[in-house]
C-alpha positions in Angstrom: 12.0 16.2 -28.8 13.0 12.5 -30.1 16.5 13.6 -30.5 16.0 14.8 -26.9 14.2 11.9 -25.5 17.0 9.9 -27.1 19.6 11.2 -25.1 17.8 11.1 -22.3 17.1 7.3 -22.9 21.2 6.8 -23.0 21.5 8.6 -20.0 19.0 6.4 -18.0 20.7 3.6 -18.6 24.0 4.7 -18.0 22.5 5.8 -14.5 21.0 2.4 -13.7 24.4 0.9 -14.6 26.2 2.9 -12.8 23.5 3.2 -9.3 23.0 -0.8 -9.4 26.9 -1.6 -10.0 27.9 -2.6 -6.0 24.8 -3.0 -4.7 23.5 -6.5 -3.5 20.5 -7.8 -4.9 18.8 -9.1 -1.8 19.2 -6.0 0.4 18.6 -3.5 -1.9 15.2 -5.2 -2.9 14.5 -5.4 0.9 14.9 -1.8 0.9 12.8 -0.7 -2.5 10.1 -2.5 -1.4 9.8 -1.1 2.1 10.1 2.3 0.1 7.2 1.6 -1.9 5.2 -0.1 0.9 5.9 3.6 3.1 4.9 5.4 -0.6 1.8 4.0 -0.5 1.2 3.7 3.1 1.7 7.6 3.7 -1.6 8.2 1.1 -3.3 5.6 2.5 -3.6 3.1 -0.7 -3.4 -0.4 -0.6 -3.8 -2.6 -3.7 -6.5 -4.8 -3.5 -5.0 -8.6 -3.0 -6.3 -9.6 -6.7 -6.4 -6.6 -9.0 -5.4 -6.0 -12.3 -2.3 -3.5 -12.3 0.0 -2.0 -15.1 2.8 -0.6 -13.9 4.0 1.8 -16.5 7.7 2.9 -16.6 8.3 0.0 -14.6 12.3 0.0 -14.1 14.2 -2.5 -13.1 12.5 -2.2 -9.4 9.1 -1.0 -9.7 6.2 -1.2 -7.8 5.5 -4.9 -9.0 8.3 -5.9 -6.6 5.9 -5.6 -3.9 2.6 -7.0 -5.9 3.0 -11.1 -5.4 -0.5 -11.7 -5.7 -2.0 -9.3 -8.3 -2.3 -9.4 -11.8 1.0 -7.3 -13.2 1.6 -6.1 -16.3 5.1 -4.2 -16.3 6.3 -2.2 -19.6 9.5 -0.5 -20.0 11.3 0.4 -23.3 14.5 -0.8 -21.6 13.5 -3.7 -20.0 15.8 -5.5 -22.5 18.7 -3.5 -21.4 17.7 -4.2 -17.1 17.4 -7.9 -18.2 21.2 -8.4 -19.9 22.9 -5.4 -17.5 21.1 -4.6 -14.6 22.2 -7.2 -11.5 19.4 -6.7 -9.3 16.6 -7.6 -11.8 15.5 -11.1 -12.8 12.5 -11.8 -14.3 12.1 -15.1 -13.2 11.7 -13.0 -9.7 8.2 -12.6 -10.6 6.2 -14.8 -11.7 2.7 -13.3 -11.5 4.5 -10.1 -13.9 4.0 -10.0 -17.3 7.1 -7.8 -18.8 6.7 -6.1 -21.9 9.3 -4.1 -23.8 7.7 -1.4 -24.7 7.3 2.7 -24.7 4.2 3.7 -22.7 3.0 5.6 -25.8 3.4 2.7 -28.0 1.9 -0.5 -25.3 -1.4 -1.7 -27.3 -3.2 -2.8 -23.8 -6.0 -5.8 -24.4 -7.5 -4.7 -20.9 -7.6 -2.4 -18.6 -6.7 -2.4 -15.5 -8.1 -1.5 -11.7 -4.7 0.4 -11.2 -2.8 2.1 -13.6 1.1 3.0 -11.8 3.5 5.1 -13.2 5.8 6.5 -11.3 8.6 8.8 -12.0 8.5 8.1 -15.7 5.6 10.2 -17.5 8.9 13.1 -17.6 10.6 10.1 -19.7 8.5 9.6 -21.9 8.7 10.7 -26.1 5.5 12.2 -26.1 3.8 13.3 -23.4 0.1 13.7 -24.7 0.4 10.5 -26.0 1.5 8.6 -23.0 -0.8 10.6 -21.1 -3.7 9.2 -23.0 -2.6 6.1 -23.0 -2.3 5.8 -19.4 -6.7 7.0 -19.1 -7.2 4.8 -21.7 -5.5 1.9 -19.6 -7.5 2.5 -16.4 -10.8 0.9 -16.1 -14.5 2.8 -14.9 -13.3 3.2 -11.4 -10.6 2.5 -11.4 -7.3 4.1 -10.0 -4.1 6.0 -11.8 -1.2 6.7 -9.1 1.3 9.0 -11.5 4.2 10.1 -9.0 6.0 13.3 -10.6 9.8 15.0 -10.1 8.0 18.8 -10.6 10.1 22.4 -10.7 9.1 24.4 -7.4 10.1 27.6 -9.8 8.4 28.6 -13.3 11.4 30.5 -14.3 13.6 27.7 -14.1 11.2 25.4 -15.4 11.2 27.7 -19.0 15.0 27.3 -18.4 15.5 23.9 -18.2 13.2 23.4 -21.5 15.7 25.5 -23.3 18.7 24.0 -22.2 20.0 20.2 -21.1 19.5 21.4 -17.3 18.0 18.0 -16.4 19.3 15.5 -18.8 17.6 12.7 -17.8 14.0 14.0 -18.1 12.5 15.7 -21.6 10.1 17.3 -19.9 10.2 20.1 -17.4 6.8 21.2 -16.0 5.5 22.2 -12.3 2.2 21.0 -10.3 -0.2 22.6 -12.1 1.2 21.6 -15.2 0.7 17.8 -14.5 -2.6 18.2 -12.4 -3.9 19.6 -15.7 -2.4 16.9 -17.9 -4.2 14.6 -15.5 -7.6 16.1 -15.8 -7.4 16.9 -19.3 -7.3 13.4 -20.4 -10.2 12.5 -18.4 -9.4 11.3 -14.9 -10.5 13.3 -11.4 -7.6 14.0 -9.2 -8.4 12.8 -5.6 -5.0 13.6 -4.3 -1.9 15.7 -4.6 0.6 14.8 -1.9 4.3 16.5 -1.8 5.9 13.2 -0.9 9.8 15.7 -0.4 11.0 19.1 -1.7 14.2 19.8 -2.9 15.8 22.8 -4.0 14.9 23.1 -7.7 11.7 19.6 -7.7 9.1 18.7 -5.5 8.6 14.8 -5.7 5.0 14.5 -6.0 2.3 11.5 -5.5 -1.1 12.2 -7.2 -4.1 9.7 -7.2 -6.5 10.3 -9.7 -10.3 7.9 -10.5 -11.4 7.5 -14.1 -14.9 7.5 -13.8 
């Protein structure tokens, strides 16, 4: 799987490279954060004005693009790569953001935090019981995990894609039920499950979960 996760790493940052290249800064930020903003919106979650959040698997444009008055922490392991080569990101941006270079299975959190966000990135991950885990351990009593998913619509080709490079980008091919049960397994109550679009082969998947 690390040889795996590896190549996967490469290939994320060839895609960021490659997505970002001709785009302008300014209006593709407008757009990202009206995406986020209609995300959220469509569940009915809004961030309260002065929590804590950690937004795990951050990317170059994640959801602490549209989090000005919070508390951010933002962790990436290729946040050093988005700073030197990926236009559209600039730290200085946000001010309020705390950026840490760092695998979500490997962040050594000193609190935790009212929301916990990680979207599209627990299929990214090394280890996916570890970053699990670490992501319960990172909310706090009552507070709030919002873990958006890419999951197969078909078990047969999720058993295919783990055997071959199907989905190069993503180490880890599993379906709805698999992730609902990685959620509760590591302690947190799943209050939603929302199919956010369905594609052909994925569903994109928004599920809010409580630790309590």
């Amino acid at each position: 799987m690390k040889t795996r996760w590896l190549i996967a790493q490469w290939f994320e940052r060839w895609w960021w490279k490659r997505y970002t290249a001709h785009k302008d800064k300014g209006a593709y930020l407008i757009w990202k954060k009206q995406y986020w903003r209609n995300l959220f919106d469509s569940i009915g979650f809004h961030f309260p004005v002065s929590a804590t959040v950690l937004d795990a698997g951050c990317g170059p444009a994640g959801t602490f693009i549209i989090l000005p008055t919070q508390q951010v922490t933002a962790i990436d392991p290729l946040l050093d790569y988005y700073r030197s080569s990926i236009t559209v990101f600039h730290e200085a941006d946000y001010p309020n953001v705390t950026f840490v270079n760092v695998a979500i299975e490997n962040y050594h959190p000193i609190v935790r935090y009212d929301v916990v966000c990680c979207m599209n990135a627990i299929n990214h991950v090394s280890s996916l019981q570890q970053a699990m885990q670490k992501l319960s351990d990172c909310v706090a009593p009552g507070g709030t995990l919002l873990l958006s998913v890419d999951a197969h619509n078909f078990s047969g080709l999720k058993w295919l894609f783990r055997a071959i490079p199907g989905d190069i980008l993503h180490p880890h091919q599993l379906d709805k039920a698999d992730y609902l049960k990685l959620v509760t397994d590591h302690g947190l109550q799943v209050q939603q499950c929302v199919r956010v679009h369905r594609e052909l082969i994925f569903s994109y998947w928004l599920i809010v979960a409580k630790k309590g």
